[in-house]
Wavefront OBJ file of the C-alpha trace (Angstrom):
o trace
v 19.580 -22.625 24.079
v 18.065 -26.070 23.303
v 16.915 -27.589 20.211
v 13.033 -27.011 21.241
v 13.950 -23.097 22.332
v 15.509 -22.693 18.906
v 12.644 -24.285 17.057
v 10.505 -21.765 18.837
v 12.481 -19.169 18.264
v 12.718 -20.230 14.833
v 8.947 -20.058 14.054
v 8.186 -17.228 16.165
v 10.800 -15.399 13.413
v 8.882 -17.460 10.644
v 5.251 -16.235 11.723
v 6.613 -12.518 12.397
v 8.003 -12.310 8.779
v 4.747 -13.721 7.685
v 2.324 -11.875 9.269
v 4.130 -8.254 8.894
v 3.290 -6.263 5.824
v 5.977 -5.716 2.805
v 5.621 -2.666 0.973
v 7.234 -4.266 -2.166
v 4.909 -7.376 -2.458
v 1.611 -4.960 -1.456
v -0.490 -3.825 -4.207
v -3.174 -1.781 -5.794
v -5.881 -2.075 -8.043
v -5.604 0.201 -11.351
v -7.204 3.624 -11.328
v -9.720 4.938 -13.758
v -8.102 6.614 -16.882
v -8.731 9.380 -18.049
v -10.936 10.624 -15.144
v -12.359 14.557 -15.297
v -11.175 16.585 -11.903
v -14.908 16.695 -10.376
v -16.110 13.031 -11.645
v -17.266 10.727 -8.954
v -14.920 9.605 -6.501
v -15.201 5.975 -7.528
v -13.208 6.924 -10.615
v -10.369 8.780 -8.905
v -9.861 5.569 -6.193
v -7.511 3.229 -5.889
v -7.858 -0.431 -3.519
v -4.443 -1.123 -1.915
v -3.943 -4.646 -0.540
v -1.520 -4.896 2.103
v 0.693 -8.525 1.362
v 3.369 -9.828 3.321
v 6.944 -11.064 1.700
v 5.630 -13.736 0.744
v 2.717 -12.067 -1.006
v 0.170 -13.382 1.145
v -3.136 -11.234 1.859
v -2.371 -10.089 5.607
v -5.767 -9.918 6.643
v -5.682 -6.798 9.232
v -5.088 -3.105 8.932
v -2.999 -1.250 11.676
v -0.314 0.107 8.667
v 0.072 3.145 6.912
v -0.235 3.595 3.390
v 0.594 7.089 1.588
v -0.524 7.692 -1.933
v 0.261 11.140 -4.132
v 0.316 12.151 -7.415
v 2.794 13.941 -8.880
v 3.186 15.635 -12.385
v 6.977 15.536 -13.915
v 8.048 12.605 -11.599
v 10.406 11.564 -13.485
v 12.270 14.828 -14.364
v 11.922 16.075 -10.337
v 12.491 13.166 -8.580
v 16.596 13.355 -9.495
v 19.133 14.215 -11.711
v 22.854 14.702 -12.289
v 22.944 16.399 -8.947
v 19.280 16.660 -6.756
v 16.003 18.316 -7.536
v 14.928 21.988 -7.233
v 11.566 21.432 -8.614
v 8.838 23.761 -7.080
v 5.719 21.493 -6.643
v 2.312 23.525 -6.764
v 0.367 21.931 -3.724
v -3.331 20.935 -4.464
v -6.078 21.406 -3.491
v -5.488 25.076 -2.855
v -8.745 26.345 -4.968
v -12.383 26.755 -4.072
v -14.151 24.534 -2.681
v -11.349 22.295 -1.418
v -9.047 23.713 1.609
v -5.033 24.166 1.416
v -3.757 20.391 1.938
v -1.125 20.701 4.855
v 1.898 20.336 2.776
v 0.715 23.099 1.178
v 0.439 25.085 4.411
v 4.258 24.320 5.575
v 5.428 25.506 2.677
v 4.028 28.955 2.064
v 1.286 27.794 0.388
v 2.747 29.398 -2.915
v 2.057 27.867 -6.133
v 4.513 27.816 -8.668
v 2.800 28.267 -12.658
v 5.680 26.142 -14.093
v 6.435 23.683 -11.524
v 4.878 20.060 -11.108
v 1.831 19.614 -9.447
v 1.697 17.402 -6.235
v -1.603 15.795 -4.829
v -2.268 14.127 -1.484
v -4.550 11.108 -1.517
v -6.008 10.531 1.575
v -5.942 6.774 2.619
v -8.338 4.870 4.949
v -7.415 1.841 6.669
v -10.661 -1.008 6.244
v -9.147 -2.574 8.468
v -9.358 -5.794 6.530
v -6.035 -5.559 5.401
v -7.067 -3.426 2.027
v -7.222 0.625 2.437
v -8.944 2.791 -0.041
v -7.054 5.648 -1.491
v -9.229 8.488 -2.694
v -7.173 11.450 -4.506
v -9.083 15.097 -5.720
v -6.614 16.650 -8.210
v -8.032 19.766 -9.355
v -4.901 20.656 -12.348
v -5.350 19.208 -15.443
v -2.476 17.406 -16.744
v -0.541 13.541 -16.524
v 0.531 12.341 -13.386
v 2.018 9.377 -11.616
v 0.324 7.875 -8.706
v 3.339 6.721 -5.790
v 1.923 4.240 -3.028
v 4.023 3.485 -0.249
v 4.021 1.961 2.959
v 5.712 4.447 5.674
v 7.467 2.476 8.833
v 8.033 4.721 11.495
v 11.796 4.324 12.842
v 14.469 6.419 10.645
v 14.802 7.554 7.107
v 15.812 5.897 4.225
v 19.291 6.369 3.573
v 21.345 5.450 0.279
v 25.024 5.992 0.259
v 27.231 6.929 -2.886
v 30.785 6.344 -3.555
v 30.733 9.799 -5.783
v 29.751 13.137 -4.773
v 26.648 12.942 -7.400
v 24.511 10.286 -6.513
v 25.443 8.275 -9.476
v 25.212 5.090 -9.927
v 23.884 2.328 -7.426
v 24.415 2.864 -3.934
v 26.845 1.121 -2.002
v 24.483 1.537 1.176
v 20.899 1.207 1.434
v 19.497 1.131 5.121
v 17.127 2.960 7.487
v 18.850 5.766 9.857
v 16.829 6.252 13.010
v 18.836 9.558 12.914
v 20.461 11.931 11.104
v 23.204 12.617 13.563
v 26.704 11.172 12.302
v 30.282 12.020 13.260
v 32.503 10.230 10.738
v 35.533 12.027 11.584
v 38.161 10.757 8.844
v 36.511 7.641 8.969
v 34.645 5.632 6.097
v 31.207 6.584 5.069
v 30.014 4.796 2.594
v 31.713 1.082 2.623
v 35.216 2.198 1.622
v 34.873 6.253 0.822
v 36.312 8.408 3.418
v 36.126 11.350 0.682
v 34.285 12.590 -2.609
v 30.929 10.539 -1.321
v 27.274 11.522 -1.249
v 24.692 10.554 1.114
v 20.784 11.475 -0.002
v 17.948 10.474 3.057
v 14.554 10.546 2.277
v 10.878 9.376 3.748
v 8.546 11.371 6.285
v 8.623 13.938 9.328
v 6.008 13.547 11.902
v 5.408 16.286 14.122
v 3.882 16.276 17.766
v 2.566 19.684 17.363
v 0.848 21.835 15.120
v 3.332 24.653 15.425
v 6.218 26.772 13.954
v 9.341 24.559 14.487
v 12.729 25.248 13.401
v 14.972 22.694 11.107
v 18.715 22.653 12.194
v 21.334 21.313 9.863
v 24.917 21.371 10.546
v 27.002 19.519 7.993
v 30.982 19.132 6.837
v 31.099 19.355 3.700
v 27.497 20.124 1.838
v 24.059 19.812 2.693
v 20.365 20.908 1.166
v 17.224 19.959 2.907
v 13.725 19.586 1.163
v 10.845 20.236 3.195
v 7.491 19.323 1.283
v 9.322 19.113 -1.449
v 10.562 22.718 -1.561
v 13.949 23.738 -0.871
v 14.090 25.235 2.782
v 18.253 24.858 3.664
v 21.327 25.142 1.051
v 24.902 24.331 2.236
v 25.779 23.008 -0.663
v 29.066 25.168 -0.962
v 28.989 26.407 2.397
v 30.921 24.112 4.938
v 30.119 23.621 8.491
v 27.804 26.556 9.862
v 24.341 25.569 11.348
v 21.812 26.364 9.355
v 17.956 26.960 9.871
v 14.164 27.697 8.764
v 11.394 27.749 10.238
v 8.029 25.922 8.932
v 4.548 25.431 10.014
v 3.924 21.838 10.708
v 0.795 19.778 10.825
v 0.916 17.561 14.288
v 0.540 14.175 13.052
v 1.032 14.711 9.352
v 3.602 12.923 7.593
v 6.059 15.765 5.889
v 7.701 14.683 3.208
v 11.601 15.427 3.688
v 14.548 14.973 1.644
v 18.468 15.475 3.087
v 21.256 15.628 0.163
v 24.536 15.230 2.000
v 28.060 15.414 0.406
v 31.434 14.987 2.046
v 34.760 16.361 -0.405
v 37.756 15.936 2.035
v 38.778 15.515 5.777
v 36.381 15.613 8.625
v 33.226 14.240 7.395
v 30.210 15.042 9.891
v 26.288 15.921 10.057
v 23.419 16.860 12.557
v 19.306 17.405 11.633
v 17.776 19.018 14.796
v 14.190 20.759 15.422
v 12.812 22.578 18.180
v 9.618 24.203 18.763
v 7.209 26.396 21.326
v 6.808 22.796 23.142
v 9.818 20.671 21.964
v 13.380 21.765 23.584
v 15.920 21.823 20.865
v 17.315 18.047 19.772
v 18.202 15.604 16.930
v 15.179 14.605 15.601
v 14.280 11.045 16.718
v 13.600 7.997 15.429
v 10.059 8.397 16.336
v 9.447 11.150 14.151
v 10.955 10.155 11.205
v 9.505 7.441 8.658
v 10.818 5.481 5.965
v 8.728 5.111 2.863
v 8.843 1.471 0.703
v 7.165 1.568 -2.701
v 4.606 -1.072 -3.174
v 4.787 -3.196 -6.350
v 4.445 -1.507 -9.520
v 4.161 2.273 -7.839
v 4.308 4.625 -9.336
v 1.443 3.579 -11.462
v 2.304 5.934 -14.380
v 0.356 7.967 -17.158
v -3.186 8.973 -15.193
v -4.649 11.664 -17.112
v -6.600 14.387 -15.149
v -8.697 16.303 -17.761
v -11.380 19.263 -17.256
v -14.793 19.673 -15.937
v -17.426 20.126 -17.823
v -19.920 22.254 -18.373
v -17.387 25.288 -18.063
v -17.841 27.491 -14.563
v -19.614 30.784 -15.195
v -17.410 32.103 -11.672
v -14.413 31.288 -13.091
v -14.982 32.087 -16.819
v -14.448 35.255 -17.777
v -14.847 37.725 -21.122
v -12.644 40.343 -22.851
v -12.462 42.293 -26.064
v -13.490 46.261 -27.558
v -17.375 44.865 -27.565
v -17.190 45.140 -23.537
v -14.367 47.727 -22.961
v -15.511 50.650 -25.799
v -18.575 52.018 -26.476
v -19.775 50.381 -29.722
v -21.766 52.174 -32.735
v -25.373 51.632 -33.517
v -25.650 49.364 -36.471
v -24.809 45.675 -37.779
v -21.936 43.498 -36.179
v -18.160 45.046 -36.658
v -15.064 44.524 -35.178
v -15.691 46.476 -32.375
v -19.410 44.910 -31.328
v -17.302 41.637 -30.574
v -15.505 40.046 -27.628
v -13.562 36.913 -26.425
v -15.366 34.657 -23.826
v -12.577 31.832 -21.986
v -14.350 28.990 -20.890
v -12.746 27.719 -17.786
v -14.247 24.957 -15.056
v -14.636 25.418 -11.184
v -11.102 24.906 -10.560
v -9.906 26.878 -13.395
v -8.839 24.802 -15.848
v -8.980 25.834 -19.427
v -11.428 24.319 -21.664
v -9.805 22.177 -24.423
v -12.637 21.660 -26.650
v -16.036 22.557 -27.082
v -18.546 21.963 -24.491
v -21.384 19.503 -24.372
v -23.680 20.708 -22.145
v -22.976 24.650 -21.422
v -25.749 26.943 -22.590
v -24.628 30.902 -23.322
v -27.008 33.452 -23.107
v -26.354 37.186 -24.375
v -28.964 39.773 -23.830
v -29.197 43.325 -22.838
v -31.108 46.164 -21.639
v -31.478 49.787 -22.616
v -33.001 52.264 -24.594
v -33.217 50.130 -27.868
v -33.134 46.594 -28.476
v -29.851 44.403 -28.131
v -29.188 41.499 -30.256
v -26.995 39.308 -28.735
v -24.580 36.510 -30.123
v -22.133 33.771 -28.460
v -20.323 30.486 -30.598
v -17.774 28.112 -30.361
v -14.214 28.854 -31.786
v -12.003 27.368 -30.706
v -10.383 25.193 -27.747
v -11.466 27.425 -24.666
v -12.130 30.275 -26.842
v -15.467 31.322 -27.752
v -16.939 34.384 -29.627
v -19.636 36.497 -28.832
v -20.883 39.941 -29.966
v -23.729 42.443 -29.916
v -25.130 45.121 -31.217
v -28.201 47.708 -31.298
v -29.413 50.475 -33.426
v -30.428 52.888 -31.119
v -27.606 55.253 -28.958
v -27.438 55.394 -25.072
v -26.365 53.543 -21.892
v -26.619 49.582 -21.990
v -26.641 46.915 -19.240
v -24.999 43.826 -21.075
v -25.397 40.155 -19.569
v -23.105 37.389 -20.395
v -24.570 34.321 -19.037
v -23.154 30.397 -18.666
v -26.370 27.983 -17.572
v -28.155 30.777 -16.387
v -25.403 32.560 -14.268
v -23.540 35.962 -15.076
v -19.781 34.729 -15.732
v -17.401 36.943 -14.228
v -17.088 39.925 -14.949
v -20.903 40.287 -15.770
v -23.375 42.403 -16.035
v -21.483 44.894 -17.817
v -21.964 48.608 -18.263
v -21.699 49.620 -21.730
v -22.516 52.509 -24.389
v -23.686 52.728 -27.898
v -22.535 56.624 -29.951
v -25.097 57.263 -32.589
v -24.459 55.849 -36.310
v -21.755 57.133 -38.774
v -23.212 59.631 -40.944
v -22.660 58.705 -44.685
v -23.189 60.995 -47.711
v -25.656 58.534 -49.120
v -27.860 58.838 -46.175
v -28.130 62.817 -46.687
v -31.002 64.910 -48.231
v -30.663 68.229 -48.707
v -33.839 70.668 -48.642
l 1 2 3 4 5 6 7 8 9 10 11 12 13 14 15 16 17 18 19 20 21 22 23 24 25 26 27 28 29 30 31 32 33 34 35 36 37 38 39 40 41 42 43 44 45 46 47 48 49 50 51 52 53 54 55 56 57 58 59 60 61 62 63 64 65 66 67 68 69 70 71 72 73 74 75 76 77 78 79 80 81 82 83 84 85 86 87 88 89 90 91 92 93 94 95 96 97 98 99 100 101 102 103 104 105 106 107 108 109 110 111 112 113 114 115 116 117 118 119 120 121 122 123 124 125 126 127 128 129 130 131 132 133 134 135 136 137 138 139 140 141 142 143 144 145 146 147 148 149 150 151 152 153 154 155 156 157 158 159 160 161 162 163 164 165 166 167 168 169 170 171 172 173 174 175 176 177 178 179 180 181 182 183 184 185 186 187 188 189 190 191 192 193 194 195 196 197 198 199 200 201 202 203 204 205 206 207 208 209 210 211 212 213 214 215 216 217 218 219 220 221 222 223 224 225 226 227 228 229 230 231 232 233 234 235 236 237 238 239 240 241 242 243 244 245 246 247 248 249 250 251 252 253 254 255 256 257 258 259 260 261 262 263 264 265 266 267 268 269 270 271 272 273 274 275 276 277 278 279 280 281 282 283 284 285 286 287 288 289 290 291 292 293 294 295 296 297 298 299 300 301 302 303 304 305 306 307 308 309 310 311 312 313 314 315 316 317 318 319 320 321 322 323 324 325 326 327 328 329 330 331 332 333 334 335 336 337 338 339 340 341 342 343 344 345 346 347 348 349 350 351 352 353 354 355 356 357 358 359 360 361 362 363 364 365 366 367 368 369 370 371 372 373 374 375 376 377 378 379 380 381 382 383 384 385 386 387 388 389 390 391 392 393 394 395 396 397 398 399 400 401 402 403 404 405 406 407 408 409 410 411 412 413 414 415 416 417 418 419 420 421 422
């Protein structure tokens, strides 16, 4: 090769390393916080700007950008050994639809676990791509932005069985298919060394495929971020599950490997209806680079309001037992929870909602509702004449749930002082 060939060849690497997009030196403008679940989009939208490593603008779209929030990062994302937590997927409540990571897992949610959102991204194609996420659970999350490269999974390589420490590895696999024998691993462990591969699974197909894993020593696969394969004590048989996959849609997938002594070995496979059974390629698997500063940590997600009157309901003796005729006692009252569309509890008192209480029957009802407290509010009626009522608890006009209820009033006690005798 000549000087002028190598000066070419030179700048042609110069301009390719200038033009490509870096995750680490892209960025993204800071969201809105606090934000309410249903406010406007503009306040639950984020501007990423894709940069090259030298920080420079790049000008053009063509990459892809993932964005999710997630509650309890920092206490799922690892500890002494992996994580087991159980996201809850959102959105999975009326109006919104089941995201599709919801879908391959069961679409169960889990009332303790962390709850995971899906932003979806859109490429300007200016080089910046807007980032719009809908959480509909209340709570603190962190917002992770990546940029996912198609062409093998992130893999970072221990010299301990517990992921401890700093790896001694760090590269992209374009598979998961190794045969180490009695070979090193990592740079010098042949034994007691951990191997954890994370990033994306893109599918062809939207079908029912089956994940293979056959490993020597230990193995657990994340699919979605839900356990779907444990080996972790069991060496050396093939396991499998089977999950619904979205074609196109990047699954998130996490591989814990661990080797303890002697042969050290380990094969991911899929197959499906239209895909013969093989190690999953390069082409389907993605590696995921955090852009600078993600996660952006501490958004708060608080409640609607007004309060929904679907998903706000009432309870107490008041709407369960038939009351006595007479003034206000213990058992004329009830309990109203106020609760927005997607559920979410009230935590103080509303603004704007307007409670109506009224009733029909043979006498005249006299109906009460006021704040307590948090989501809590009290209401109450009562009536002086006995017989069959038709009681409506209303929230801007609309029956919560639950309402109109059909209730009775027994006549008044009797007292001595109310006697005359003849």
């Amino acid at each position: 090769m000549n000087l002028n060939r190598l000066l070419v060849y030179v700048s042609l690497l110069i301009y390719s390393a200038r033009s490509a997009t870096y995750g680490p030196s892209s960025t993204a403008t800071a969201p809105t916080n606090p934000t309410q679940v249903n406010s406007a989009i503009a306040g639950r939208r984020v501007t990423i700007t894709a940069k090259n490593s030298l920080s420079v603008n790049t000008g053009s779209g063509g990459d892809l950008f993932i964005a999710e929030l997630y509650t309890n990062n920092a206490s799922c994302d690892a500890n002494l050994y992996t994580y087991s937590c159980k996201p809850s997927c959102s959105p999975y409540t009326s109006p919104n639809t089941p995201s599709k990571s919801c879908l391959s897992s069961s679409h169960v949610t889990v009332p303790t676990g962390p709850n995971w959102v899906i932003a979806t991204v859109a490429d300007n194609g200016d080089g910046t791509y807007t980032a719009d996420y809908a959480p509909e659970l209340t709570g603190t999350y962190d917002l992770n932005i990546g940029l996912a490269v198609p062409g093998g999974l992130r893999g970072k390589y221990y010299d301990n069985m517990w992921f401890l420490n700093s790896p001694t590895i760090n590269r992209v696999d374009s598979s998961i298919s190794f045969n180490w024998g009695l070979s090193a691993i990592t740079t010098f462990g042949v034994d007691y060394v951990s191997v954890r591969w994370e990033g994306k699974l893109k599918p062809a197909y939207s079908q029912t495929y089956t994940i293979y894993v056959t490993a020597d020593d230990g193995v657990r696969l994340w699919l979605d971020r839900r356990l779907i394969i444990d080996n972790w004590s069991t060496c050396c048989n093939e396991s499998w599950a089977n999950v619904a996959l979205s074609a196109g849609y990047l699954h998130d997938i996490k591989i814990d490997y661990r080797e303890i002594q002697g042969i050290a070995s380990i094969d991911l496979s899929w197959s499906a209806p239209s895909v013969a059974k093989e190690i999953i390629p390069s082409s389907a698997l993605y590696s995921v680079d955090q852009i600078s500063g993600s996660p952006i940590k501490g958004i708060v997600i608080t409640e609607a309001d007004p309060p929904n009157s679907v998903q706000t309901t009432a309870s107490g003796p008041g709407l369960t037992a038939s009351i006595v005729a007479g003034p206000v006692v213990s058992g004329n009252k009830f309990t109203v929870l106020a609760k927005d569309l997607f559920g979410n509890l009230l935590t103080a008192q509303s603004g704007s909602a307007v409670w109506t209480v009224t009733g029909s029957g043979p006498g005249v009802v006299v109906g009460a509702i006021g704040y307590g407290y948090g989501p809590y509010y009290n209401g109450s009626w009562s009536t002086t004449v006995s017989g069959a009522y038709t009681l409506s608890v209303k929230l801007g006009g609309n029956h919560i749930t639950g309402s109109p209820f059909l209730l009775s009033c027994g006549p008044a006690i009797t007292s001595a002082s109310q006697q005359t005798i003849t």
